[in-house]
C-alpha positions, 0 to 999 in steps of 0.5 A: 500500500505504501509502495503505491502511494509513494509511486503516485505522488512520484507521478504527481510530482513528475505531472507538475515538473511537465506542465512547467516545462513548456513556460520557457525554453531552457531550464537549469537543472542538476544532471547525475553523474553518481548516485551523489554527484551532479554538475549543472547542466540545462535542458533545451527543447523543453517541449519534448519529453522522453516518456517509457513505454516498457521493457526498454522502449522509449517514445519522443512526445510533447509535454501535453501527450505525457501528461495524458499518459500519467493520467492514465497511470495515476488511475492504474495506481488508484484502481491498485490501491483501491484493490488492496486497500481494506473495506472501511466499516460503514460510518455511525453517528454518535448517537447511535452507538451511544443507544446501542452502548445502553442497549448492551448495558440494559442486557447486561443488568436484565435479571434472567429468569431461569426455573426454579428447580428442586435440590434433593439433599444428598446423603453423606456417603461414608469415606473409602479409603483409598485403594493402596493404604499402608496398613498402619492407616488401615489400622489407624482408620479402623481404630477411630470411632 
């Protein structure tokens, strides 16, 4: 998602440059040399433009027709993020989550009404010993009153 919101404000910022171009014939610009060193240089012919086509292929087009093209691109990549990004909740006022927060409250303290039902008392069962017993408690056990 980020890679394609940062590749549109790319194309943006690309789209801005391009209408500029064709305001004056030449434009002073930092040619790249390195990934860090630059010398000046200008750029003539301002209203022809470069544009990529894919694996490689370069057209010549004037600044007008590439801005058609990053139009065309701009909604590919808002068609992408739409596909990507998550489904947003459906909004609700204020005050229906508040009736519906004392909707859940009112549930919560409403006695429930379950059946009575009569308990049995039940009988104390005499105590077992266990299976295994030394029979020193055995004796102890038998012993007690």
């Amino acid at each position: 998602m980020e890679a394609l919101e940062d590749l549109k404000s790319q194309y943006l910022e690309v789209k801005q440059v391009i209408k500029s171009l064709p305001e004056s014939p030449e434009h002073e610009i930092l040619i790249p040399l390195t990934k860090v060193g630059f010398i000046p240089g200008k750029v003539k012919s301002t209203n022809k433009v470069w544009v990529g086509m894919g694996k490689d292929t370069f057209v010549e087009t004037p600044a007008s027709a590439c801005e058609s093209i990053i139009d065309k691109k701009l909604t590919e990549i808002d068609l992408e993020i739409n596909k990507v990004k998550p489904p947003s909740a459906p909004e609700k006022s204020v005050e229906e989550v508040f009736n519906r927060l004392k909707e859940l409250e009112q549930e919560e303290s409403a006695p429930t009404i379950n059946p009575i039902q009569e308990k049995k008392p039940q009988e104390p069962s005499p105590p077992q010993p266990p299976a295994k017993v030394s029979k020193f408690k055995q004796e102890m056990m038998a012993k007690r009153p």
